[in-house]
C-alpha positions in Angstrom: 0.0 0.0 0.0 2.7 1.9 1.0 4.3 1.7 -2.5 1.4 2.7 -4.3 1.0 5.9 -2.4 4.7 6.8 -3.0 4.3 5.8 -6.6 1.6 8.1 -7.3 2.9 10.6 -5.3 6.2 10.3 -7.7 4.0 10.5 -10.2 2.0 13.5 -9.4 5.3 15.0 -8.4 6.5 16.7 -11.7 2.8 17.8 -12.9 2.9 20.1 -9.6 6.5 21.6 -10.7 4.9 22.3 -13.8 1.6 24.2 -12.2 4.2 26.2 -10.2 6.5 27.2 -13.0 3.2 28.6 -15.1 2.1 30.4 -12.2 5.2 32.2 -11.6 4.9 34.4 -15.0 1.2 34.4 -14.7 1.7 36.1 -11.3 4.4 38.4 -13.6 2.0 39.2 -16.0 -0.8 39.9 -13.8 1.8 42.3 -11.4 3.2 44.1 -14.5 -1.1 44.4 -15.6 -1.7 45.9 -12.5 1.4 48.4 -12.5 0.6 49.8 -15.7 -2.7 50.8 -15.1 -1.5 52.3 -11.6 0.8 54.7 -13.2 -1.3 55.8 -16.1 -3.7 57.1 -13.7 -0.4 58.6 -11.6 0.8 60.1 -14.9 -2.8 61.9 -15.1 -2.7 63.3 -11.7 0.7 64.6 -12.2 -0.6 66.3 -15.4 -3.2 67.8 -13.6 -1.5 69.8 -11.1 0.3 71.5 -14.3 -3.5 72.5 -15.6 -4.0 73.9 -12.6 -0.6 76.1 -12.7 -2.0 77.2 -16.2 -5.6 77.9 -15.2 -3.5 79.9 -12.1 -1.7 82.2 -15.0 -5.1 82.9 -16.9 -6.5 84.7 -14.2 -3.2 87.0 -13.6 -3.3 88.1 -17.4 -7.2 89.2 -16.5 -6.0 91.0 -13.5 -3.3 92.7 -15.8 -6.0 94.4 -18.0 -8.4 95.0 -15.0 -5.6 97.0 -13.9 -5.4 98.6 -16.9 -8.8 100.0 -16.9 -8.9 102.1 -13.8 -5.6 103.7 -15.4 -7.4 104.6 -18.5 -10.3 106.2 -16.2 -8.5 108.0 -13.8 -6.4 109.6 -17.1 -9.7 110.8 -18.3 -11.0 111.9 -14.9 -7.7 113.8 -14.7 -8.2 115.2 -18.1 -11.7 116.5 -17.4 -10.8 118.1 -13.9 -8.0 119.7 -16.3 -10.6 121.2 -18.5 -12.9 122.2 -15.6 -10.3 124.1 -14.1 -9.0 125.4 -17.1 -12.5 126.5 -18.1 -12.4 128.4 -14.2 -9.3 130.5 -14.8 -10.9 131.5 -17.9 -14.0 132.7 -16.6 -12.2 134.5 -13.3 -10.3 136.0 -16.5 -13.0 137.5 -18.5 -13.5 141.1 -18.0 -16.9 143.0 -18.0 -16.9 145.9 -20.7 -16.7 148.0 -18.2 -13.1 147.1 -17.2 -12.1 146.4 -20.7 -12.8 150.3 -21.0 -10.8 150.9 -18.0 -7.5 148.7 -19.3 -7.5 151.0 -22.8 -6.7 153.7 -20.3 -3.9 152.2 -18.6 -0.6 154.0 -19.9 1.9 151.4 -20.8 5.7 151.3 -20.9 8.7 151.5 -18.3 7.8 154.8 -16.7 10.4 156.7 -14.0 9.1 157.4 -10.6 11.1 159.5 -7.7 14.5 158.1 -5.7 15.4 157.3 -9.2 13.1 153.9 -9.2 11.4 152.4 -12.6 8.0 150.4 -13.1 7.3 148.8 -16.1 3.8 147.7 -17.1 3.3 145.1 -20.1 -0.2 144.8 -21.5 -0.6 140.8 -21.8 -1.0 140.3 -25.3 -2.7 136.6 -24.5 -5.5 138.0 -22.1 -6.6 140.8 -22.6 -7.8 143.8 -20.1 -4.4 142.2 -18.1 -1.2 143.9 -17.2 2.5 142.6 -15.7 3.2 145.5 -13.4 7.0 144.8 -12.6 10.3 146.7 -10.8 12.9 146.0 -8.7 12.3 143.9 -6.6 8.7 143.2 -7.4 6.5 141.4 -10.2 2.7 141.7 -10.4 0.0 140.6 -12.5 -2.8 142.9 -12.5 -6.3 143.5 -13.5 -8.7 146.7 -13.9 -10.8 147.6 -11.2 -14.2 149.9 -11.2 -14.0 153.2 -9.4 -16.3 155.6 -8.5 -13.7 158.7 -8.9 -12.5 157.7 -12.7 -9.4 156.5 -11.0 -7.9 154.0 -13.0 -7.2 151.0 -10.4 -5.3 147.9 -11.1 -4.9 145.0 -8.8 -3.6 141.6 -8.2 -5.7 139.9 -6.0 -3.1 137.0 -4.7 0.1 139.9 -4.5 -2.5 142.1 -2.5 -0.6 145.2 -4.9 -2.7 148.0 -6.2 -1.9 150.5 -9.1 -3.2 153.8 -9.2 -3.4 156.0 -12.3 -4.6 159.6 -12.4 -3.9 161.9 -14.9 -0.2 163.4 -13.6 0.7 160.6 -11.9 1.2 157.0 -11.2 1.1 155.2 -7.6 2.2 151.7 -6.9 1.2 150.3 -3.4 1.5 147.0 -1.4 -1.9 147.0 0.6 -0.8 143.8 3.2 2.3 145.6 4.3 0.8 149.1 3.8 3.4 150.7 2.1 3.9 152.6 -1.3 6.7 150.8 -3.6 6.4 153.6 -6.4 5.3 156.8 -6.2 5.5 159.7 -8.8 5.6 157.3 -11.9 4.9 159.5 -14.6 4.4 158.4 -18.4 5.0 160.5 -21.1 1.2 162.0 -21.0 1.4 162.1 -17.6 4.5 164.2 -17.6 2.7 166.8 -20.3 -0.6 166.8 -17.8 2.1 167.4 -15.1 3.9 170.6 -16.7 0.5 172.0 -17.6 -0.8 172.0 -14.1 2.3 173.9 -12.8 1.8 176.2 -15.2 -1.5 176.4 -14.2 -2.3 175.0 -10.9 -5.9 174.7 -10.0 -7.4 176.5 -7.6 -7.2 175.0 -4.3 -11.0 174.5 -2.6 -9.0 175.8 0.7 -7.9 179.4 -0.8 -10.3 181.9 0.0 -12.0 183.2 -2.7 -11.1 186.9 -4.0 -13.4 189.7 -2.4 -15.4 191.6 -5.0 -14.5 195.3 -5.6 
């Protein structure tokens, strides 16, 4: 009995080498089956963390020309305010008739005045009705100003200067410190008006008047 049992065992013996040694690459196969399809799907989620980078730099080339659009609008807000201000100067510029009739008045030209001082007033050739009123020491832009006397007044506003024009005579004066920087500025009419009236001096309102014979 016991020599059947070894026999078929003997027998059996090189049918279970051969079950083992067609397992062996079928285990092989089925490892190198299962490893591919592993990294395929590996290979897929490393690509997709490079998507992600380039959906990342889409949006920064939006952001670039959203930037770009508040630029564009604060140019043209700047350019209006530009305009607006512009289109103030201009109107504070403008000149009633009135003072138009007063600037054709104002003598022009570089005029001597006592202690051996100059002024010189420029007409402004690009607004009109506007004078540079300038000396040593000083520069002022000037515009006419209504009187009730016939006076003629100029004045810059911002320098707080005055000049004062009557018909012998010219009289520059700085109002905030309250003192005269020109007096006795005489222009070539003014100097005729000037000799006539010591020639003929006009009766003072303070003589008496002559007693009737």
């Amino acid at each position: 009995m016991k020599f059947v049992i070894a026999s078929a065992l003997m027998l059996l013996a090189p049918a279970f080498a051969l079950a083992q040694t067609s397992a062996q690459p079928a285990a092989k196969s089925d490892t190198k089956a299962s490893a591919k399809p592993a990294a395929k799907p590996a290979a897929k989620s490393a690509a997709k963390p490079a998507d992600a980078k380039t959906a990342a730099k889409a949006p920064a080339k939006s952001r670039t020309v959203a930037k770009s659009e508040p630029t564009s609008s604060r140019t043209q807000l700047k350019s209006a305010t530009n305009q607006v201000a512009a289109g103030i100067i201009a109107a504070e510029a403008a000149l009633s008739p009135a003072e138009l009739a007063i600037a054709e008045r104002v003598h022009v030209g570089r005029m001597p005045c006592e202690l051996g001082a100059f002024v010189t007033v420029t007409a402004d050739s690009a607004t009109p009705g506007h004078f540079h009123v300038e000396g040593k020491g000083f520069k002022y832009y000037m515009s006419p100003v209504a009187t009730t006397t016939g006076t003629v007044r100029l004045e810059d506003t911002k320098g707080g200067a005055v000049w004062l024009q009557i018909a012998n005579k010219s009289m520059l004066m700085n109002q905030r410190a309250g003192q005269r920087l020109a007096d006795e500025c005489m222009s070539p009419e003014q100097v005729v008006v000037a000799e006539a009236i010591k020639k003929n001096p006009p009766v003072s309102v303070l003589e008496p008047l002559p007693v009737a014979k």
